[in-house]
C-alpha positions, 0 to 999 in steps of 0.5 A, spaced: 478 634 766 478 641 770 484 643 772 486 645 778 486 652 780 493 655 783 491 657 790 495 664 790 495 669 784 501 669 779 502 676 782 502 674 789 506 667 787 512 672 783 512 676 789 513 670 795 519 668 789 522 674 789 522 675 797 525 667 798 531 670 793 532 677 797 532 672 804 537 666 801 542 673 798 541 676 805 542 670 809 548 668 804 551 676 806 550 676 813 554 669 813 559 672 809 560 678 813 561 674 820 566 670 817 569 676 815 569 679 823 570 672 825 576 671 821 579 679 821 586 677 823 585 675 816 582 678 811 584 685 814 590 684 810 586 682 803 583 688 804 589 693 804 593 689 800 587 690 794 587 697 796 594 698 796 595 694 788 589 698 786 593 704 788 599 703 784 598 697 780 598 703 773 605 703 776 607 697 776 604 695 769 608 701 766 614 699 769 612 692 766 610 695 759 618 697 759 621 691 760 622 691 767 621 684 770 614 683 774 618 681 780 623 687 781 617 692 778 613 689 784 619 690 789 620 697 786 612 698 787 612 695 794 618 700 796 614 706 793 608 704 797 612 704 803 615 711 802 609 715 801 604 711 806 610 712 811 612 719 809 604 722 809 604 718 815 610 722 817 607 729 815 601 728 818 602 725 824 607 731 826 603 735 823 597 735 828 602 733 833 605 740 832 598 744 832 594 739 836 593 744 842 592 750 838 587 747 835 584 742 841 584 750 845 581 754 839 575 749 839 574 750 846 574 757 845 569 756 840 565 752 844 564 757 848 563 763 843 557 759 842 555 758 848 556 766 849 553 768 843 546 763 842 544 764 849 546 757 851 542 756 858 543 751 863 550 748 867 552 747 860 561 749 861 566 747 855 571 747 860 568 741 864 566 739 857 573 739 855 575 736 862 570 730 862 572 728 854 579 728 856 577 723 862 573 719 858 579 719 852 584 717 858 580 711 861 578 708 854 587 709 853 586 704 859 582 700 858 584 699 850 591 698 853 590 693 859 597 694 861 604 693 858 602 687 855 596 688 852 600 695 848 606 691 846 600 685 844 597 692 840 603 694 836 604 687 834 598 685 831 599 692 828 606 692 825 604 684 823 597 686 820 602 691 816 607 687 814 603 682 811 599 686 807 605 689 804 607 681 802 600 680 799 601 687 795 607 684 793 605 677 790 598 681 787 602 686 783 607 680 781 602 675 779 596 680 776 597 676 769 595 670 772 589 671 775 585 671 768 588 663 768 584 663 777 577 666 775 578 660 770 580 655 774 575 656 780 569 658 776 564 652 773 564 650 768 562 654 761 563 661 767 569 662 766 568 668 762 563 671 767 567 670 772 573 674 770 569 680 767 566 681 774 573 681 777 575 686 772 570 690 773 570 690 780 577 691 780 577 697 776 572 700 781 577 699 787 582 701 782 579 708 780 576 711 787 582 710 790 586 713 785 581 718 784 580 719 792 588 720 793 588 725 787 582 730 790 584 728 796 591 732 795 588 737 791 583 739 797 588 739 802 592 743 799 587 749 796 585 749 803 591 749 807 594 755 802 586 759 803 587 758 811 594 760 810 592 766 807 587 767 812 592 767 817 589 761 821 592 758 826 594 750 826 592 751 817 598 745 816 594 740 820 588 742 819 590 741 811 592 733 814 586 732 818 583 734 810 588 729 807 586 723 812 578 725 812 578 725 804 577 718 805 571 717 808 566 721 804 562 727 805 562 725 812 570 727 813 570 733 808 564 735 813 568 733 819 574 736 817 570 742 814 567 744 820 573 744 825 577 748 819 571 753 820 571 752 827 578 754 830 578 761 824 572 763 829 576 762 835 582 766 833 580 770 828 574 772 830 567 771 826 569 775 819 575 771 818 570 765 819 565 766 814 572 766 810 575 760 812 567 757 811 567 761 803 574 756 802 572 750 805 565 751 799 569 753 795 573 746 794 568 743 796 564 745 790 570 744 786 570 738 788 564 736 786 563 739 779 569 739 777 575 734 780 570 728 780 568 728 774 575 730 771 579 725 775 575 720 779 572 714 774 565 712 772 565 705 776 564 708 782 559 714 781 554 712 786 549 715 789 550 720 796 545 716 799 548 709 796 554 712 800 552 714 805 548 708 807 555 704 806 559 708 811 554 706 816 553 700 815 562 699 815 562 703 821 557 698 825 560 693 822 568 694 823 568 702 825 573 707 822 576 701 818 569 699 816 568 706 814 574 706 810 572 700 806 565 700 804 565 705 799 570 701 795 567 695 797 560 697 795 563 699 788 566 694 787 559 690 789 556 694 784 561 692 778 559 685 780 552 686 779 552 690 772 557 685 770 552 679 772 546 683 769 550 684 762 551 676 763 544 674 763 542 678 757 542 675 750 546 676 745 543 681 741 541 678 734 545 679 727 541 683 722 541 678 717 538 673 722 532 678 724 528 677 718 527 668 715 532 668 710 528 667 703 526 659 701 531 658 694 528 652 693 527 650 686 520 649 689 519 655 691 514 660 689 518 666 687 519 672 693 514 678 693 520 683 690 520 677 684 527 676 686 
């Protein structure tokens, strides 16, 4: 009897396979990522929450490892995490509070240099351009504000967000120990040791860029303050705090930072004093990536530039400055994910002894070819 043959090549047949699996992941992502905007309120404080034990969760295991309660040791964790958010914030925010006008006016000024220098033509005008910016932050105030209920209603939502991921940290940190026993619990049957490790793995990834990231954010911050300092330029505290913040949203907030720290140097102190100020900003920069990342920053999240900075677009469009502040962890810790279920679906390497048929010992048996 002939059999039939298939209507479509082996080729063509793998790739519709592969294109319905690519679909049924895409569709599955989009439905997870609207019910993460549907359901912010809710898991924004998940996310910071996780950031926040990842960021000290080495602090609450030394303290652990020492005797001290889980309880008291997350409490004191806690505590910890609200003195150096709440102090960081503090510095920065006076900070640029103190230098925002000299460095809004050297910017200005530096506008219009360009604009002398490069023979910029047309009704191109900082001063309106400034003037215009300064309009259009004010009605976006108004509009964001929507009145004094609309602000408090803000502020609220802001300090409920805050409080409840503060609550959240708190029960990760005290209950870390028992997450092993939930990725068991949850998982189906015979995954349960997948599950965990993809946990872990995807943990220790947000656990390393946001320690690393906090790390070199400070160093960069504080070379590039002590250079501008140097260099006499003016507003170097807040332009270190713009450095400190930027650190977070990668390459394009070294950038950001880097140019306006250039920037306000070619405004008051002329074009010589800029190239410096441009020669430290490199420097750090190059110090950072080939030496400070690879010393501090953990190997779970060494992505590629272009792996990183499709993830920032992609959280900028999705969630905006929080979005961008997210998606690297999280593209990390999707990528720990994806390893973990790689090395799953491997077999197990064979045993040496199983690679070759044991020999037949039989009394029956004719003698082997070494006549053992």
């Amino acid at each position: 009897m002939q059999t039939q043959k298939p209507l479509l090549p082996i080729g063509a047949r793998r790739l519709a396979a592969w294109c319905g699996v690519v679909l049924l992941v895409a569709g599955v992502a989009a439905v997870a990522i609207w019910l993460c905007v549907a359901l912010k309120t809710a898991v924004t404080p998940v996310l910071l929450a996780l950031l926040g034990t990842a960021l000290l969760g080495p602090v609450h295991r030394r303290l652990t490892a020492h005797g001290v309660n889980r309880s008291v040791a997350a409490g004191f964790t806690c505590v910890l995490l609200v003195a150096v958010v709440g102090g960081a914030g503090y510095i920065v925010v006076t900070a640029l509070i103190d230098t925002g006008d000299q460095i809004v006016r050297s910017l200005k000024e530096a506008g219009q240099w360009v604009v002398d220098h490069f023979g910029v033509t047309g009704n191109t005008n900082v001063d309106d351009l400034a003037t215009s910016g300064k309009k259009l932050v004010e009605k976006f105030g108004a509009s964001a504000a929507g009145g004094l209920l609309s602000g408090l209603s803000l502020v609220g939502s802001l300090i409920a967000t805050s409080v409840l991921a503060l609550l959240l940290t708190f029960f990760f940190l005290r209950d870390s120990d028992r997450a092993a026993q939930l990725a068991h619990s949850i998982a189906p049957r015979g995954a349960g040791d997948l599950v965990e490790a993809m946990g872990r793995r995807a943990f220790e990834a947000v656990e390393g860029f946001m320690r690393g990231t906090t790390f070199i954010a400070l160093i960069d911050a504080v070379c590039i303050t002590v250079g501008l300092l140097i260099l006499r330029v003016p507003g170097a505290v807040g332009l270190g705090a713009l450095v400190l913040v930027g650190a977070y949203i990668p390459y394009l907030g070294a950038f950001i930072s880097g140019a306006v720290a250039v920037l306000v140097a070619l405004a008051d102190r002329g074009f010589v004093i800029a190239l410096w100020a441009l020669g430290v900003v490199l420097a750090v920069q190059v110090m950072e990536g080939h030496v400070l990342q690879p010393m501090i920053q953990s190997r779970t999240v060494q992505m590629h530039p272009a792996t990183i900075m499709i993830a920032l677009t992609a959280g900028a469009s999705v969630a905006g400055l929080l979005g961008m502040l997210l998606a690297v962890p999280l593209c990390a810790a999707a990528f720990g994910i994806l390893g973990e279920l790689r090395k799953g679906q491997l077999p197990p390497p064979a045993p040496p002894d199983a690679q070759a048929p044991a020999p037949d010992t039989s009394p029956g048996a004719p003698p082997s070819p070494s006549g053992a």
